[in-house]
C-alpha positions, 0 to 999 in steps of 0.5 A: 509451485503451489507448495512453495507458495503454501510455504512462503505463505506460512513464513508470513504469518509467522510472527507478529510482523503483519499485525503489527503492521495492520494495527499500526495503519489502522491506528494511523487512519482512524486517527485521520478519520478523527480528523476529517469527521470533525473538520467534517462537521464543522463543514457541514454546520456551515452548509457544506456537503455531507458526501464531500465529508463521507468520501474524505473519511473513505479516502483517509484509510488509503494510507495503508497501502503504505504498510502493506508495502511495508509488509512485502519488504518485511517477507523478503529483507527478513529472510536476508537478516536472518542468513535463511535466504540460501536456503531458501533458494535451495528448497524452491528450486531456483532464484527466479522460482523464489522471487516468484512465490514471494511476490504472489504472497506479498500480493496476497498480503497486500489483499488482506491489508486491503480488504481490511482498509476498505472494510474498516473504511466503510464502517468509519464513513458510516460511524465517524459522525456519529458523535458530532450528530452528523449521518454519512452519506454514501455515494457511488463515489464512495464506494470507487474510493474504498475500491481504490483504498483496496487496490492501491494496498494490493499494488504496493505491497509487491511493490515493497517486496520487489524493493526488498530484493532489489536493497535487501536490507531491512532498515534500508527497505523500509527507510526508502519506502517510508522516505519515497511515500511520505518524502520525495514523491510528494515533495516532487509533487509540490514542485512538479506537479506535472511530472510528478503524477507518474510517479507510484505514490502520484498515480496511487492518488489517482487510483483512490480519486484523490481531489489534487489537481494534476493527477492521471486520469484512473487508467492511466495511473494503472498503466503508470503503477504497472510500468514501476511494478514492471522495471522494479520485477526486472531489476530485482531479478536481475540483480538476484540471478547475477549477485551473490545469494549471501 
């Protein structure tokens, strides 16, 4: 097992995929740091509180998580577009073998895209003020934000790679993912927040301590995150043991 994983884990850093994908998040989140540090200083200006602008900084790397996602639906759907999924199979040993060693690389993955949302996070929190004159003021909260920022990317990517399985198309897994994130559970949210905040992209707001109400307390978000990952595994298998390879 470990050499099929060693092999998949090659398959995913061949090729620009993951680092356009990591620049892509990162452009996508500083322009949001942007944003919050100036909004920022002006609240400050006006007797607000610098920790509240430091941890509105923290929580604007979180949406990397959507390209990790993005990047585990890419490592399995790729493979699909080229016709090399067959042989795949063939080298692994079986279907469930693969469908295992590729979600171990994309948790892995999703750790790289992590650690570089809480990393850059940090530094963002502690620089995006700079020019307005204004210093960061870091709290314990902040830090439980970035470890947040951190575990939703490490969660999602195996997320999107199970939805690869389970779609199997590029296009169509990556149109999903994108329309499920920024679209539907959101929109939900607006018109049933209650019901919403068990939805993954809800309960990832709970993970990184967002400031909406009607969000799940931390554990329990877990608990809700794990159940999707859970019926997304079984589906996926599921469909890739009785369908077809090809």
């Amino acid at each position: 097992m470990r050499n099929l994983v060693h092999g998949e884990l090659r398959k995913a850093v061949t090729g620009r995929t993951w680092w356009i994908l990591m620049l892509a998040g990162t452009f996508l989140c500083l322009l949001s740091t942007f944003g919050f540090a100036s909004e920022g200083h002006k609240a400050v200006a006006a007797g607000g509180s610098a920790a509240d602008v430091t941890n509105d900084i923290a929580r604007a790397w979180m949406m990397m998580f959507l390209f990790a996602s993005l990047s585990g639906a890419i490592l399995v759907t790729r493979e699909y577009g080229t016709g090399t999924v067959a042989r795949s199979v063939l080298l692994a040993g079986s279907r469930g073998r693969l469908l295992a060693a590729k979600t171990a690389v994309a948790t892995a993955a999703g750790a790289a895209f992590g650690l570089l949302a809480a990393g850059l996070g940090a530094l963002a929190c502690a620089f995006a003020g700079a020019p307005y004159g204004d210093s960061a003021a870091f709290t314990r909260e902040t830090w439980l934000i970035l470890a947040g920022v951190f575990a939703c990317s490490v969660l999602a990517a195996p997320w999107g790679a199970l939805l690869g399985w389970i779609v199997r198309n590029q296009v169509s897994a990556v149109a999903l993912l994108i329309t499920l994130t920024l679209v539907v559970d959101p929109g939900v949210q607006a018109l049933a927040p209650e019901a919403a905040q068990y939805l993954l992209t809800i309960a990832m707001s709970s993970v990184y301590r967002d400031v909406k109400p009607d969000l799940l307390p931390v554990p329990w978000a877990f608990a809700a995150i794990a159940g999707w990952l859970t019926a997304a595994w079984f589906a996926a298998r599921r469909l890739l043991t009785t369908r077809d390879i090809v």
